[in-house]
C-alpha positions in Angstrom: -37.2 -3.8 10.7 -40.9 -2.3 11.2 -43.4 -5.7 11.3 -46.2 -3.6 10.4 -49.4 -5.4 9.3 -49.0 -4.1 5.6 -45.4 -3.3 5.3 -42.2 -4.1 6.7 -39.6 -1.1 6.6 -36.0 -1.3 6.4 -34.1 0.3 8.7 -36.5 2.0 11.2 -34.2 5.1 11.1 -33.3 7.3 8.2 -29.3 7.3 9.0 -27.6 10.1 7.1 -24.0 10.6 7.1 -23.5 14.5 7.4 -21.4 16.8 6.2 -21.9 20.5 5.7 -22.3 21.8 1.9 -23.6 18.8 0.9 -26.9 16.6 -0.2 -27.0 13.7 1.1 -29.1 10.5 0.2 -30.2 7.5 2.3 -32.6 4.9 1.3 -35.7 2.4 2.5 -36.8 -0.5 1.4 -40.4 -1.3 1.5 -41.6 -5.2 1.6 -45.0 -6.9 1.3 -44.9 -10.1 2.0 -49.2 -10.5 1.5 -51.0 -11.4 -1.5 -52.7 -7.6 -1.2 -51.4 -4.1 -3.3 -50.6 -2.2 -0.9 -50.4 2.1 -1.6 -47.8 3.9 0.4 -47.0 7.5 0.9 -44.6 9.1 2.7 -44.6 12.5 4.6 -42.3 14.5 6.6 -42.0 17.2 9.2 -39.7 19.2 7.3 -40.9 18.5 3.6 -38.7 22.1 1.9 -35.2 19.7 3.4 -35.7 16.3 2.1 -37.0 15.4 -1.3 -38.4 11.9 -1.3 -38.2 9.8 -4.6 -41.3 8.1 -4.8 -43.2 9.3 -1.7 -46.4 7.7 -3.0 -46.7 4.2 -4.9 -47.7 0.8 -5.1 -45.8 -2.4 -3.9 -47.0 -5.4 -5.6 -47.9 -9.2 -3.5 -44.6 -10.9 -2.3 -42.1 -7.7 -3.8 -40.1 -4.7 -2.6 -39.9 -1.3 -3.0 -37.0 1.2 -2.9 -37.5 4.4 -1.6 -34.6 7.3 -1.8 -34.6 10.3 1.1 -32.5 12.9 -0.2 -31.4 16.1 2.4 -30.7 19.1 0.8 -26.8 20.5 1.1 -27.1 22.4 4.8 -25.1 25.0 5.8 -24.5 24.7 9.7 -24.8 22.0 11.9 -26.8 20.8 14.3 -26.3 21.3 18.2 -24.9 17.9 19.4 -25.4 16.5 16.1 -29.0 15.5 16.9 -32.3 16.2 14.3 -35.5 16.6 15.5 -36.8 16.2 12.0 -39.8 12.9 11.4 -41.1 10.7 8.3 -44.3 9.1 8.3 -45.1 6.3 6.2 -48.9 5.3 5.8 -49.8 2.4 3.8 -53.1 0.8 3.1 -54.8 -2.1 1.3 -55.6 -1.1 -2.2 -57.5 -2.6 -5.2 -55.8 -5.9 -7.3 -53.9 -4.3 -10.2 -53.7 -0.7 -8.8 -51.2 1.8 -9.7 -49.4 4.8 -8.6 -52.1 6.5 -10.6 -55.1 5.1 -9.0 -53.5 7.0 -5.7 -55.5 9.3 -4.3 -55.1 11.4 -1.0 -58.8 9.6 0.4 -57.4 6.9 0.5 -54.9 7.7 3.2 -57.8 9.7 5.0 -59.1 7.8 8.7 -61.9 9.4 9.2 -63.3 7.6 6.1 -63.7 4.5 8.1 -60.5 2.8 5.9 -57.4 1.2 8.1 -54.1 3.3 7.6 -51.6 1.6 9.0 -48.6 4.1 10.1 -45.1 3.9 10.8 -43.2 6.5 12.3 -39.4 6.8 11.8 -36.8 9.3 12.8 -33.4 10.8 11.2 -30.4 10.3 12.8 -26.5 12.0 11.9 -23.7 9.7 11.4 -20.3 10.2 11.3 -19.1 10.3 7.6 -16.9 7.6 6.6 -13.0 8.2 6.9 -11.0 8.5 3.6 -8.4 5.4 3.5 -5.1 6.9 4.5 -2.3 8.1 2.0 0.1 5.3 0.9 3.4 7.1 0.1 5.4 4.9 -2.7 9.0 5.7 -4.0 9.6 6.6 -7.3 9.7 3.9 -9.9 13.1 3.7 -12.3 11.8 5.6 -15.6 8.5 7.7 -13.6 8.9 11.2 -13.0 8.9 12.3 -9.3 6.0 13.0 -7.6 4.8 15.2 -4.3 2.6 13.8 -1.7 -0.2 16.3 -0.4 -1.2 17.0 2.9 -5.0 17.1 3.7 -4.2 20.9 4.5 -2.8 21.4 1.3 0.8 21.5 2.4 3.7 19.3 -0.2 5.6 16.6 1.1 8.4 15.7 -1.4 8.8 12.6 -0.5 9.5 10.9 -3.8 11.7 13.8 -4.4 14.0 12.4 -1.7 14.3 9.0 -2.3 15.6 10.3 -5.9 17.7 12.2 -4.5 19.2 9.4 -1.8 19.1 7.0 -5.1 21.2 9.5 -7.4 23.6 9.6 -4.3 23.9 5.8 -4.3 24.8 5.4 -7.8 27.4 8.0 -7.6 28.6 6.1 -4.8 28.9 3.0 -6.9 30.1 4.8 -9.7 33.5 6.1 -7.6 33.6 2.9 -6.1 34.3 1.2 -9.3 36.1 3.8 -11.3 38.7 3.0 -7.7 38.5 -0.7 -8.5 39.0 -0.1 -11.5 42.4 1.9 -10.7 43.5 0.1 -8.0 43.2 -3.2 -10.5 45.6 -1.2 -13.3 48.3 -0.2 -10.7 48.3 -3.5 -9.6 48.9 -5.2 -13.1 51.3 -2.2 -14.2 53.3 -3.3 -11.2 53.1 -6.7 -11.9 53.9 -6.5 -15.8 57.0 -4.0 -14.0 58.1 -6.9 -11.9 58.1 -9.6 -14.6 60.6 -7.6 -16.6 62.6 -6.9 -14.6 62.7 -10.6 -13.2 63.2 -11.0 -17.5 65.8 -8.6 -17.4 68.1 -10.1 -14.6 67.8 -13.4 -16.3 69.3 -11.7 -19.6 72.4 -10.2 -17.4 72.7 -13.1 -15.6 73.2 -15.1 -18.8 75.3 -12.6 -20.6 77.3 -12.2 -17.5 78.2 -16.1 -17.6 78.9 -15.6 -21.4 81.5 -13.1 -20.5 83.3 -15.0 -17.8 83.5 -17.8 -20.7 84.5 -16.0 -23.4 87.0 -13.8 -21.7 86.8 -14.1 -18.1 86.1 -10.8 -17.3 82.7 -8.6 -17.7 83.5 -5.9 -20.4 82.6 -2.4 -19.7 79.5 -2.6 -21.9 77.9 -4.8 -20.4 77.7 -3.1 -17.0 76.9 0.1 -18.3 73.8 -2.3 -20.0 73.2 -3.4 -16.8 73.6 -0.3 -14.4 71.2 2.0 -17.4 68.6 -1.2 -16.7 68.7 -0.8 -12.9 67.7 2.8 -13.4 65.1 2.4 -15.8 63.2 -0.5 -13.6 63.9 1.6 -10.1 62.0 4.5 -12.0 58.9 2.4 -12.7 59.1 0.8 -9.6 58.5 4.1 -8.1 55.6 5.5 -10.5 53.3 2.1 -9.7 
């Protein structure tokens, strides 16, 4: 901050964050903190490469006033990124109730005897700011894949992969149930398999005590029954 006797400026530098191709603004604030109008009026070394919006005016008693230092889109750089380029800022005391009408270049004049009070200030080149840096996020269930770009231009399909890596998953999980689900079948084909035939030789074994009752013998029938069942239940027994 400038504590000149009429104004105060803020900042003391006009700091402009260059980049080529480009116009690029930067801005001062003018305060009075007296109970005079004060007239302003900005010039500059360089006056075709900065526009300055307004570079005359009036600030009030006890208020501000914004002023807007534009640089016109350059083409090449600097050497070393330093400017040689200056802004002068005269102010003096002028008449209760003026206006930026009631400006005239006189009034700015010192060899009219009237105190000008000047401020010089210089431009400086920053660094632009630095974009944030990518955030690459996976594709959401029911969004549509999405590439990431470089800042050279070059496609990084990284949502692409995680699809991919997710459709292999769920195939995964697909096979691994469709094998539960087989391995549970087999296992209660062979069980249904073992209760008959645990049925079955409870059947013979009753007949079988029926015969020796009856007749005291097995008749033929019966173990040809029998022999036909040990057949059918060895064959299942060897498809589970």
């Amino acid at each position: 901050m400038s504590n000149g006797e009429l104004l105060q400026i803020e900042p003391l530098e006009l700091q402009f964050p260059f980049e080529l191709k480009k116009q690029i603004s930067c801005s001062l604030q003018l305060i009075n903190k007296s109970d005079n109008y004060v007239a302003f009026k900005v010039k500059t070394t360089n006056p075709k490469k900065y526009s300055v919006k307004p570079n005359t005016g009036v600030v009030i008693p006890h208020s501000t006033c914004d002023v807007v230092v534009t640089m016109q889109a350059q083409k090449d750089a600097p050497p070393d990124m330093q400017c040689k380029d200056k802004f002068l800022l005269q102010s003096v005391v002028a008449s209760p109730g003026s206006t930026v009408k009631d400006i005239t270049a006189e009034m700015f004049n010192k060899d009219s005897g009237k105190h000008v009070d000047e401020n010089k200030l210089r431009v400086v080149y920053v660094s632009p700011p630095r974009p944030p840096s990518p955030v690459y996020e996976g594709v959401e269930e029911g969004s549509s894949p999405r590439d990431s770009v470089s800042d050279n231009g070059t496609a990084y399909q990284y949502s692409d992969s995680n699809a991919m890596f997710k459709g292999l998953e769920q195939k995964e999980t697909t096979a691994e149930l469709q094998g539960q689900s087989l391995v549970s079948k087999l296992t209660e084909e062979k069980r249904s398999a073992l209760q008959l035939n645990q049925k079955l030789e409870r059947e013979l074994e009753m007949l079988r005590r029926q015969a020796r009752k009856n007749s005291g013998g097995i008749p033929f029938i019966y173990l040809m029954v029998a022999g036909l069942i040990g057949i059918f239940l060895g064959y299942l027994l060897k498809r589970v």
